[in-house]
C-alpha positions in Angstrom: 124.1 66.0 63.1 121.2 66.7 60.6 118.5 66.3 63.4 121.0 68.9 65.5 120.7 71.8 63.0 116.8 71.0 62.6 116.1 71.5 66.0 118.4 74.5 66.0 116.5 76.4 63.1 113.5 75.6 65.1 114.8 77.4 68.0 115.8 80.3 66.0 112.1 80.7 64.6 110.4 80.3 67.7 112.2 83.3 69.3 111.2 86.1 67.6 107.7 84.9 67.9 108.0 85.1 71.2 109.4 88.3 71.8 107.3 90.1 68.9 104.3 90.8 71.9 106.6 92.8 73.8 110.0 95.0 74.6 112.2 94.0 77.0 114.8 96.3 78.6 115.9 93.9 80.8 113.8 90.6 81.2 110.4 89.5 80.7 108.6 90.8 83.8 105.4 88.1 83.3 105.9 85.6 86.4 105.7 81.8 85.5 102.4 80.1 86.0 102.7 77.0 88.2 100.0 74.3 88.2 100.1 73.1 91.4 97.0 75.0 93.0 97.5 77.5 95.3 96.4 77.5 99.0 93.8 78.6 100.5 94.9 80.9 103.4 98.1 82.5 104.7 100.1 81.4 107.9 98.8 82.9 110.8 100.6 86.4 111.0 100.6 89.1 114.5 100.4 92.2 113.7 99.7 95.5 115.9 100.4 99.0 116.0 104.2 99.2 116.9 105.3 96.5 114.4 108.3 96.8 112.6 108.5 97.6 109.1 105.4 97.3 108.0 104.0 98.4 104.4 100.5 99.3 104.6 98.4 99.9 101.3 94.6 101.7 101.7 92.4 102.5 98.6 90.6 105.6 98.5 87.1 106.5 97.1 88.4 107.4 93.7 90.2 103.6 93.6 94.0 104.6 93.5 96.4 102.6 96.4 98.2 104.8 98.9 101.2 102.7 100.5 102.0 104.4 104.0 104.3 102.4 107.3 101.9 103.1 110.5 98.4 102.2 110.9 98.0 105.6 112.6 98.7 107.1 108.7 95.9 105.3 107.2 92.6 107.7 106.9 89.4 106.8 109.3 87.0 106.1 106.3 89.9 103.9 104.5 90.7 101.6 107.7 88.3 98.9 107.6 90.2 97.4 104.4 93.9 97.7 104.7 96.5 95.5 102.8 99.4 94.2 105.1 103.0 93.1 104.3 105.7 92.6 106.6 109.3 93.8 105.0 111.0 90.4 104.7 108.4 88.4 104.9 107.4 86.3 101.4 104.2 85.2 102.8 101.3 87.7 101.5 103.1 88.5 98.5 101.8 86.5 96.0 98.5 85.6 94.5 97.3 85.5 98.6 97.7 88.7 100.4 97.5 89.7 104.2 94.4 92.1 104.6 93.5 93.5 107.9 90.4 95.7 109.5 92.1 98.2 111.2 89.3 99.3 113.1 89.3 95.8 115.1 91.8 94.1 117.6 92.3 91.1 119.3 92.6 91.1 123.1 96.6 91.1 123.0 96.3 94.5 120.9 96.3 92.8 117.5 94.9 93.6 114.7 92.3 90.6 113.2 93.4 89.9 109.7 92.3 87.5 107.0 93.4 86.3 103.6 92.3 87.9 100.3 93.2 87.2 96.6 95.4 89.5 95.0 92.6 89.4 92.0 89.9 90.3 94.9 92.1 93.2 96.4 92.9 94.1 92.7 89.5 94.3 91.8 88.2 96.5 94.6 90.3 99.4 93.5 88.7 99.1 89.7 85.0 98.4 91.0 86.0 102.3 92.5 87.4 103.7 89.9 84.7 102.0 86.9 82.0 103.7 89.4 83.8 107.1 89.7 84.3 107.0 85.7 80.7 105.7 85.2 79.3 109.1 87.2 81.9 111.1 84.8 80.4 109.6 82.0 78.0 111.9 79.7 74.5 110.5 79.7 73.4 108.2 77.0 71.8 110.0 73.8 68.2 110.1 74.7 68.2 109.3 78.1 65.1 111.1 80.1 66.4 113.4 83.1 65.6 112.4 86.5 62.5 114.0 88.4 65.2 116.4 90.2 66.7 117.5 86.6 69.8 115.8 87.7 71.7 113.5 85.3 71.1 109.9 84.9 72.9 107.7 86.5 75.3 105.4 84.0 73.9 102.1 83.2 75.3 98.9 84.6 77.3 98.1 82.0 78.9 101.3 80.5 80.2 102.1 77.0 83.3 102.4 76.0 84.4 105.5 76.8 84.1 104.3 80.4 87.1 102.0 79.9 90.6 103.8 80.5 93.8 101.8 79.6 97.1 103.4 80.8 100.0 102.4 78.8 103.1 102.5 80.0 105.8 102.4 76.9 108.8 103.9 75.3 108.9 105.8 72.0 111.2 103.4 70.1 108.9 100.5 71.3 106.5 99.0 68.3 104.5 96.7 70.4 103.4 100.0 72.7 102.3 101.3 69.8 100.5 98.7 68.8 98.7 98.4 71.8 97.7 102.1 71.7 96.1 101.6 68.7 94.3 98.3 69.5 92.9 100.0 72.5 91.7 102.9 70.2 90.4 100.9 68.2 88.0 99.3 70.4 86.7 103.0 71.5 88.7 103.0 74.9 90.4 105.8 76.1 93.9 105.6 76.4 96.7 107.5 78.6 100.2 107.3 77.3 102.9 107.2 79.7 106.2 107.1 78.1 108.6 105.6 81.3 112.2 106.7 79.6 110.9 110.7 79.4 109.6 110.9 82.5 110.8 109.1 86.1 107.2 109.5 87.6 105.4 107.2 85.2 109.2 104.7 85.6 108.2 104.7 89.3 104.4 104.8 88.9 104.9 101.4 86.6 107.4 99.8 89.0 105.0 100.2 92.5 102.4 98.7 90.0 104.8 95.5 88.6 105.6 95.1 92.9 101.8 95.2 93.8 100.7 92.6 90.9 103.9 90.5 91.7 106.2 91.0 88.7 109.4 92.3 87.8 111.4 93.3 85.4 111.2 96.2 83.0 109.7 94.8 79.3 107.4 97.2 78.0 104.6 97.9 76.9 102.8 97.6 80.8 99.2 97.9 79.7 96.7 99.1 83.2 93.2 98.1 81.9 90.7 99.8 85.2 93.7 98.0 87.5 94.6 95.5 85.2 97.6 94.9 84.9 99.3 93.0 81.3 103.0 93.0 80.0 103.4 92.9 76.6 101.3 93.5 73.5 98.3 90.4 73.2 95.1 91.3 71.8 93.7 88.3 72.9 94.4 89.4 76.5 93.6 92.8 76.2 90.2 91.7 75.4 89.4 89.9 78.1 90.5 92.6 80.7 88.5 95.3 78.6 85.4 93.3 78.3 86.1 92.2 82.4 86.2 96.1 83.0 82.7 96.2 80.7 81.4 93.9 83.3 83.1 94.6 86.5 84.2 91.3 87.0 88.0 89.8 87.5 90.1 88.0 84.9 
């Protein structure tokens, strides 16, 4: 009885460690890490033009994801790299993903597609949007002008205030705040997005959840240049900053 009760109390202080990083409205949204390694590429999928429900995602030159159902609605200039699911079909939803040149066919009128990380796919959004905030970015104190008299371009690795972390929270949620202010604190900018007030950042934070593969609704989501955390860790939240610094993926 006595070792019963002990491992109760145990129990009862190891929960509210574990919820103190984050909110959770309905369940943690973080998926569960397996260690058995994942697989290289994807079962061999046919797709072409007149496909049923297909969900098509392109990227466009300022790095945001536009999610359309024909291949005749993806723009010229973004259909050499198009993401590809099949409504239904689990495989390419995970940590592997379905990614297809739109441009090229095979001779039966299908489209050639190979597997791609979800990191890699992930990443080519951010490497567009760290380069469109790196030309934004004011010119370092003291930099010379160019021989045109046109700006500098940003350095390779750019300062802080090139880093912009969208957090997706709620008012009556402490650990958003805390986040907020652990991102200030570190110079980078930060966009608050509170998802109860307004139904475009909800939905905005849901078609982000479904793209990195989680569910669920805890709070805060944290979007560091297209990476994506749940819940409040500082140790975390440093490594995607300092991978934004360096334009590399976690």
């Amino acid at each position: 009885m006595l070792g019963r009760l002990r491992r109760v109390s145990s129990l009862a202080l190891l929960v509210p460690l574990l919820l103190a990083g984050a909110c959770d409205r309905d369940r943690d949204t973080a998926p569960s890490e397996s260690a058995a390694p994942l697989p290289k590429e994807l079962p061999p999928l046919v797709v072409r033009p007149d496909t049923p429900n297909l969900l098509l995602t392109w990227i466009d030159d300022q790095g945001e994801f536009h999610v359309v159902q024909k291949p005749s609605d993806v723009p010229p200039e973004a259909r050499k790299t198009v993401r590809v699911v099949v409504a239904g079909n689990e495989a390419g939803t995970g940590q592997l993903i379905y990614v297809a040149d739109l441009n090229e066919t095979a001779p039966d009128g299908s489209y050639r597609l190979k597997t791609m990380s979800r990191a890699a796919w992930d990443e080519l959004g951010a490497s567009r949007r760290k380069a469109r905030l790196e030309a934004l970015a004011p010119p370092s104190p003291g930099a010379a002008p160019s021989p045109s008299g046109a700006a500098p371009t940003a350095s390779a690795r750019p300062g802080d205030g090139a880093i912009v972390a969208i957090v997706y929270g709620a008012e009556w949620c402490q650990p958003c705040h805390q986040a907020e202010r652990y991102l200030r604190g570190k110079g980078i900018a930060v966009i608050k997005k509170d998802v109860e007030e307004s139904q475009a950042a909800a939905a905005e934070m849901r078609q982000k959840l479904e793209r990195a593969g989680m569910r669920g609704a805890s709070i805060p989501v944290i979007d560091v240049m297209g990476r994506l955390l749940v819940g409040f860790s500082p140790r975390a939240l440093d490594a995607a900053v300092n991978a934004a610094r360096s334009g590399t993926p976690l």
